[in-house]
N, C-alpha and C positions, 0 to 999 in steps of 0.2 A: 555838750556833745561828746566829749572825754565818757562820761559816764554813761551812755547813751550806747559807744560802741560796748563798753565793758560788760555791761547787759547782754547785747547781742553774743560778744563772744562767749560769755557763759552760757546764753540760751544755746549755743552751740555747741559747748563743752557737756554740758547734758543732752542733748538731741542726739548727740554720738552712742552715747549708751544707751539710750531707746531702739535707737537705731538697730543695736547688736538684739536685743531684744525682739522687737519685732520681725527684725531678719528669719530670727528660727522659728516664732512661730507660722510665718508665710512660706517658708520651707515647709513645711511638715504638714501644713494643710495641703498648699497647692499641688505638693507632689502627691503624698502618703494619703490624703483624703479624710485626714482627721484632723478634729477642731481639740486641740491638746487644751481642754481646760485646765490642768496640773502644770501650764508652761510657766508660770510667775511660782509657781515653787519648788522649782529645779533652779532659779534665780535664786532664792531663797536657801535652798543646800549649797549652792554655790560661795556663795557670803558666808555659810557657815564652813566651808571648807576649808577657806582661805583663813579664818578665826580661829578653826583651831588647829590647822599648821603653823600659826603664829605663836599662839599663844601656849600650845605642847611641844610643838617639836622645833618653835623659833625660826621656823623657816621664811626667810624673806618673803612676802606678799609678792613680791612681781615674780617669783621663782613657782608658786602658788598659783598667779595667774598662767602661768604655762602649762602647768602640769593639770590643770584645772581643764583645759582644751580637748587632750586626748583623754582622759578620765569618763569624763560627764559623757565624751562621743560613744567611748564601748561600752556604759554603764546606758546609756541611748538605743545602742543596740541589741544591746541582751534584752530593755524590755520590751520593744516591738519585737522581738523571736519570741517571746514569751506569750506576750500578751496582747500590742497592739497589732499585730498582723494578720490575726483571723479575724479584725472587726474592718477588713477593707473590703469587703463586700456586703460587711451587714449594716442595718439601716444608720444612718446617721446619729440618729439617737441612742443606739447603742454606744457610739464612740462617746457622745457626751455624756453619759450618763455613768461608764467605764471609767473617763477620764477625770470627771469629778468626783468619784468616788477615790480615787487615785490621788487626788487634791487633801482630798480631809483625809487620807493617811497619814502621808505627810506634814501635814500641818502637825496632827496630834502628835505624832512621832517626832516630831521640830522640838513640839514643846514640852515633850516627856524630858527628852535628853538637856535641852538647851533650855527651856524653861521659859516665862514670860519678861524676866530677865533684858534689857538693852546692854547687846555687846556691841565691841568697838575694834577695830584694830588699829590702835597709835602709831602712825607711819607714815612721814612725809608729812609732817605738822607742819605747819607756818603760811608764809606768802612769802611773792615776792611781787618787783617789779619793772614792767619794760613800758619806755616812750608815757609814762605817766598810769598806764595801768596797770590795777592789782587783782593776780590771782592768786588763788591756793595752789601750794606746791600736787596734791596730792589729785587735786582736779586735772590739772595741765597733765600731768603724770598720765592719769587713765586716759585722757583724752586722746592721747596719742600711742597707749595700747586699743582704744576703740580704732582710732584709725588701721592701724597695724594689722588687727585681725578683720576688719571690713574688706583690706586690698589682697588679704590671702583668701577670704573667700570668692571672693568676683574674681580673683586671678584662678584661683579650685577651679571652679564653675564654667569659666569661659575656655581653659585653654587645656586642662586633663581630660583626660578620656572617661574617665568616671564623672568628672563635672559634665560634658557633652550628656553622658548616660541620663544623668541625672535632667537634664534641660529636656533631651528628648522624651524623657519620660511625663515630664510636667507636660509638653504641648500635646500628647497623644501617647498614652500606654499602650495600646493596642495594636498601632502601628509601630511602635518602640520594639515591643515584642518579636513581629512580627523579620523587620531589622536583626534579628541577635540578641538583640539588650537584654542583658538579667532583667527585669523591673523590680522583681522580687528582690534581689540585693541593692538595686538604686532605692527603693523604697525603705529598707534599714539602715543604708545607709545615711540616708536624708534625716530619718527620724535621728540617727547620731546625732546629726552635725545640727540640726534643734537642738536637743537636747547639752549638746557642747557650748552652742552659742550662750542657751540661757546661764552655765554653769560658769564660763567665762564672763558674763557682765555681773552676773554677782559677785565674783572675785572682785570685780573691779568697784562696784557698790561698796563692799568692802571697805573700802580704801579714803570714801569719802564720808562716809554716815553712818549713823550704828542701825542696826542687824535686829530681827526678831522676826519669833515664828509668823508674823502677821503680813510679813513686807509680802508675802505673795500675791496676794491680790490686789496691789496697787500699780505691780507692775503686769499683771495679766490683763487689766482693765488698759493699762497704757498701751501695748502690745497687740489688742484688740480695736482701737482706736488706729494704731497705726496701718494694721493690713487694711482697712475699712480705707483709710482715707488714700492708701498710697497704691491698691488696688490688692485681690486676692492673688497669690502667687508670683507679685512680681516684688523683686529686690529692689531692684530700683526704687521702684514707689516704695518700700517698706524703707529705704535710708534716707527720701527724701520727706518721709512721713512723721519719720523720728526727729529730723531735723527740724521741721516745722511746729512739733508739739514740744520740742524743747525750749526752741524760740520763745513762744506763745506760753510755755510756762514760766519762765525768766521773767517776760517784761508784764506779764499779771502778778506774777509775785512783790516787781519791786515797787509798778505804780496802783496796786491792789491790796491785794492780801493777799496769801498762802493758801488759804483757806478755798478761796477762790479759782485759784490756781488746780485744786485738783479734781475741780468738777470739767476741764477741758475734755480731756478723754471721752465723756460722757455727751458734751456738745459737740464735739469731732461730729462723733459716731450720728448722733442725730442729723447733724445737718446735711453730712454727705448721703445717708441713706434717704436723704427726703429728696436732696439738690442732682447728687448722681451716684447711683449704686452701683455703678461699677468701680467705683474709685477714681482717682484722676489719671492711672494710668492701665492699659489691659495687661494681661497674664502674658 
């Protein structure tokens, strides 16, 4: 039974960082209107950002995860002024087509600089343990930066006037507009704070696993998995999404295989599009 819960709480200590994960990319769809196929490699710069502030300039990783936050948000916002803001009125497939293109940039450019190469950041090695169970120091650690920036964004979102902006803009642009609301700036702005999210869970990836131009699409396909099953546009569903796919990764891992374990995303996505397409919870 001991080992039983130890499973679950790690299934949990990883659903946390899905979580952060699919938060931004449900942000930036439900508001902004685009399906950021490049979202799992802005996680992917993120782990490399945190790797090599460590390993150039020795800066603490948790010091790394902060500065990682506002970074990724204005580096979010320059490219929707740039680039994804004229594709919110054109076809859909523009966006995707845009934004996979924008994918294998990045990738190549991952692995011109940083190579095919598996880097690491050594920090917060070991375990410990409480009431009989054992975790990794470095786990526990992000888990409760996962936490920390999940409760500043739903505090953002619920109670600033820019969060309000931003919720009115997801239920009705139109009539958002019509109110005062920039949309146009709630709309760059959203695409930040994706883009922040994904650069802050890579920091924290980071922290537990090593690092390669490839991690992107593992976490795009997870993160697509989660808006699907936890519904489009809403956070909620998107933390309680993460939660569940991390679960479910955990306890296929330990009484399965690994292997096994990473085709869930992909039965997610199937079963709820078959069972209820709108997710389990609405926008």
């Amino acid at each position: 039974m001991t080992y039983f819960i130890e499973i679950l709480i790690r299934g949990l200590m990883l659903g946390s960082l899905y979580a952060i994960v699919g938060m931004g990319l449900t942000l930036v769809w439900g508001v902004v209107g685009i399906v950021n196929i490049a979202h799992g490699e802005f996680v992917m710069l993120g782990a490399y950002f945190a790797f090599w502030a460590f390993s150039l300039l020795h800066v603490n990783p948790l010091f790394s995860f902060v500065l990682s936050v506002p970074l990724f948000f204005f580096f979010g916002m320059m490219i929707h002024k740039r680039i994804t803001e004229r594709l919110i009125k054109a076809p859909e497939l523009s966006a995707l087509i845009l934004t996979f293109g924008m994918s294998i940039l990045i990738w190549n450019l991952a692995q011109f600089f940083w190579t095919n190469t598996y880097r690491s950041v050594p920090y917060l090695t070991g375990n410990f343990q409480i009431v009989g169970l054992v975790f990794a120091k470095s786990k526990t650690i992000s888990f409760f930066l996962a936490i920390g920036i999940t409760m500043a964004l739903f505090a953002f979102l619920k109670y600033s006037k820019v969060g309000k902006g931003i919720r009115a803009t997801s239920q009705n642009s139109e009539v958002a507009l019509v109110c005062g609301i920039n949309t146009m700036k709630m709309r760059a702005v959203t695409f930040g704070m994706g883009i922040g999210l994904a650069g802050a869970a890579g920091a924290i990836v980071s922290l537990q696993w090593v690092i390669s131009p490839q991690m992107g699409a593992s976490y795009v396909s997870k993160a697509f998995a989660i808006v699907v099953l936890g519904g489009l546009g809403n956070i909620q569903g998107a933390l309680i999404g993460g939660l569940i796919i991390g679960i479910l990764e955990s306890l296929v891992t330990q009484y399965m295989t690994a292997k096994m374990a990473q085709i869930i995303p992909s039965m997610i996505i199937l079963l709820i599009l078959l069972l209820k397409p709108t997710g389990l919870f609405k926008k």
